[in-house]
N, C-alpha and C positions, 0 to 999 in steps of 0.2 A: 494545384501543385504546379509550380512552375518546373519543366522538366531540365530547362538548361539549367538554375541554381542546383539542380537534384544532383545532377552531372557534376557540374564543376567541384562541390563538395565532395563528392567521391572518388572525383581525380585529384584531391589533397589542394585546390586553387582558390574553396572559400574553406572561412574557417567556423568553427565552433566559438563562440565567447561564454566564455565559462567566468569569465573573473566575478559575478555575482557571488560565487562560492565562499562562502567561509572555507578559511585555509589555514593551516596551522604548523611549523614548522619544529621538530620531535628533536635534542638531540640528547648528548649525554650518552656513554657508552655503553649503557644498559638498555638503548632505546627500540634496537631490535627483538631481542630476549622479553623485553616487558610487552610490546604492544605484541607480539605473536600469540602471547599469553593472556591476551584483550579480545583479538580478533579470529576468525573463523579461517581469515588463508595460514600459507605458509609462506612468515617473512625470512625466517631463516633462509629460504631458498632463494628470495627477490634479489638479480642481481642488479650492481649500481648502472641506473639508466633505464629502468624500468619499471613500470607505474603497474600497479594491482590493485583489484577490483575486493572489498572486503566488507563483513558483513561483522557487527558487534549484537551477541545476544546476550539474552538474561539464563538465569537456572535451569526455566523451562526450555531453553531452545527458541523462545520467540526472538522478533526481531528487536532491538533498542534502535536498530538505524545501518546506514551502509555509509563505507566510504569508499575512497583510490587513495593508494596509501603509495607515494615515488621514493625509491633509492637513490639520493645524493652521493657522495665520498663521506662526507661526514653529517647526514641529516637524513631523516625520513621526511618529505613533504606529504603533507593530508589537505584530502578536499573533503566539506561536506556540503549536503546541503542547506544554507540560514537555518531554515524549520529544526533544525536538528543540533543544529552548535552546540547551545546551553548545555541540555541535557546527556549529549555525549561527551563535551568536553569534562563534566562533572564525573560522569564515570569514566573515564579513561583515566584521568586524575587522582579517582580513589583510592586506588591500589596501591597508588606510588608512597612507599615506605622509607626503604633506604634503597629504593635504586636510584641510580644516578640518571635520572629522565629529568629533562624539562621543556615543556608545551609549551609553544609559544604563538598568540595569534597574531599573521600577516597578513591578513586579510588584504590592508589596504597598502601595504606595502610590494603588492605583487599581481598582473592583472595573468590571466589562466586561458590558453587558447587550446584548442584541440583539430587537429588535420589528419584527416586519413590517408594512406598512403604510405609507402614502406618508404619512402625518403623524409629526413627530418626535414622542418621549415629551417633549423638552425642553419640552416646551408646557407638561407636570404641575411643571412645577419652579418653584422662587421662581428671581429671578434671584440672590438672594444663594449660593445654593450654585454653585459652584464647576462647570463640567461639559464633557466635550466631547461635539457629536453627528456623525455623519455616515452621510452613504448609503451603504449595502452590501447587497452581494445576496450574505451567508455562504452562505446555505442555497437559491439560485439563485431568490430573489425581492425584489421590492422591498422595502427594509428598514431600519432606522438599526440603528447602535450607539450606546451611551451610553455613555463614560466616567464614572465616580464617584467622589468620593474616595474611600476605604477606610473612613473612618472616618465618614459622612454614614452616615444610618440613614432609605434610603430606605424607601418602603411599595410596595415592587415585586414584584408576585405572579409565581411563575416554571412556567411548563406542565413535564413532569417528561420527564425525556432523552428517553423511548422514544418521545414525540411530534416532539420536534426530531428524534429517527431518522428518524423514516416520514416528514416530510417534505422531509430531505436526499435520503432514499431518491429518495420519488417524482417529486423534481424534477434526478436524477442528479447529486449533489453527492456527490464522493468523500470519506474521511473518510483521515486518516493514519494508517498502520502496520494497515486494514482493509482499502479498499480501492486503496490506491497504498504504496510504499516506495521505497526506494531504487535497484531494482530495473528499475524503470519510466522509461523517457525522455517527459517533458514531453506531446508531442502526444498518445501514448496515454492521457491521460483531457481531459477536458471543457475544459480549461483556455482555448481560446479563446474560449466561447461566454460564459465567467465572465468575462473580462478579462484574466485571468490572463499570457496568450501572445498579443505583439504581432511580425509579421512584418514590421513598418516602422518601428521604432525602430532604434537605433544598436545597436552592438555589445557583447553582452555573454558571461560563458563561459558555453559550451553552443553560443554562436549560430550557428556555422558546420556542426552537426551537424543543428542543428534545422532551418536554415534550409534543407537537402540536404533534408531528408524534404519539408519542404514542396513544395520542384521535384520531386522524386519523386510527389505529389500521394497517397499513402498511410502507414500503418504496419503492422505486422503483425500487431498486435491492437490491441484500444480497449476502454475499460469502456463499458458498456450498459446498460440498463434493460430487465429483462423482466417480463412480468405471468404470472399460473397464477392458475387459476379455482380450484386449490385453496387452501386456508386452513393447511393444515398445515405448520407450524413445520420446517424444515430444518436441517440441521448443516451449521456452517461451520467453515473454506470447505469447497467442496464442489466436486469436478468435472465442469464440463457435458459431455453427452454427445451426440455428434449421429452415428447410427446404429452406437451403440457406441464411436465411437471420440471420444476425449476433445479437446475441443477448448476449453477455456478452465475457467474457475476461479470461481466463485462466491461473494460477498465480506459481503455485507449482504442479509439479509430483514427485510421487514415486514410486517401485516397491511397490506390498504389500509384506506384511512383510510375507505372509500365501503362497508368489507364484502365488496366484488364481490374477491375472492381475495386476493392475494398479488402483493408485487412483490420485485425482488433486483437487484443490482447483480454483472456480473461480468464481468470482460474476456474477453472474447472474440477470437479467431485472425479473420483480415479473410474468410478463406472463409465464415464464419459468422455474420457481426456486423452481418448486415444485416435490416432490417426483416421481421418477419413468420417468421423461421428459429423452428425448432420443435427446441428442446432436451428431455433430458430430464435432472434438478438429482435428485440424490437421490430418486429412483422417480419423479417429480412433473412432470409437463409443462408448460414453460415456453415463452412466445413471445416474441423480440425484437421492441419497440416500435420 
């Protein structure tokens, strides 16, 4: 871990590059009201200039996939991740009857930066270049996104993945097809504490599954964040162990960014997903934060 790239990133001076993203831009005056009625947040509420974290399930309440869903003046901007386009853009699509929505993919007509830090980049820009910003917490802190055109030839220096890892890691931000899939119903990762999952908005599919766990007031596992005073690198995933016997799955490791060991992301079974439980991850003993 390079600690000055860790720094500078956090002081909002390198950025994220995101433009790899499949991107898709929503409008049509039904386009709030419809994808609210897709998604898991509350778009109703996203006001313009601020990007949200949102999760699309199926009947059961599983996941079909995650997005960031930005309020333009007159558009919703969507990121996802490639893996995922086809089949989300398919059902996001399905629905569409007689609302007045139309999808549209910009993929390449737009490159996608992300800077932490309560001041936007747009500051560095002339107004002439073309841009959109907004607030998002991708990486579970305060943050913007910049939209760009594709073809504008910014001077935007970018910190390198394994920095943006450790610190999705350390602030429990799941990553798609690492540590969440398809697999996984909605409340089991973080997703309300990001936005993601709102239990007072109107109806959408999933929500009568979801909405049950909620009155249940548990799940049966949840991803977690644990720390190890050791530094040594682990093989993922991996299965945690707690007195031998296997009780959850180990998804993402990082060095900490401070030196002081190691941290990892892994769902964990609710017998075990509680603060202070002492696993042990590939020989390596781990504690849940």
């Amino acid at each position: 871990m390079n600690s000055s790239d860790y720094q500078l990133a956090l002081n909002g001076q390198l950025a994220a590059d995101l433009s790899h993203l499949t991107k898709w831009m929503v409008t049509g005056v039904d386009r709030t009201r419809y994808l609210n009625g897709q998604t898991t947040c509350d778009l109703k509420s996203l006001n313009i200039g601020h990007c949200t974290w949102a999760a699309v399930t199926n009947v059961k309440g599983k996941l079909d996939g995650t997005l960031h869903v930005a309020a333009a003046l007159d558009a919703l901007l969507v990121d996802t991740e490639p893996s995922l386009a086809e089949s989300l853009l398919a059902r996001l699509t399905k629905y569409i009857i007689s609302d007045d929505v139309e999808i549209s993919d910009v993929s390449a007509e737009w490159k996608l930066y992300h800077f932490l830090g309560a001041l936007s980049p747009a500051k560095s820009l002339t107004s002439a270049v073309p841009h959109f910003t907004f607030q998002s917490n991708r990486f579970g802190l305060l943050g913007y996104d910049l939209w760009l055109p594709a073809k504008h030839e910014a001077a935007i220096i970018s910190a390198p993945t394994h920095v943006w890892n450790t610190i999705r890691i350390e602030n429990t931000v799941p990553a798609w097809g690492i540590d969440m899939d398809l697999q996984n119903l909605a409340p089991e990762m973080p997703f309300e504490r990001l936005g993601a999952l709102s239990y007072r908005k109107g109806c959408y599919i999933g929500q009568e599954v979801i909405a049950r766990i909620k009155s249940i007031g548990r799940v049966n596992k949840q991803l977690c964040l644990l720390h190890s005073e050791s530094m040594e690198e682990i093989a993922l995933p991996s299965p945690c162990l707690c007195a031998g016997k296997e009780v959850g799955k180990a998804t993402s490791w990082t060095v900490s960014s401070s030196g002081s060991g190691s941290y990892l992301l892994a769902t964990l079974s609710r017998a075990s997903n509680h603060s202070g439980q002492e696993l042990e991850i590939s020989g390596q003993h781990y504690r849940v934060i």
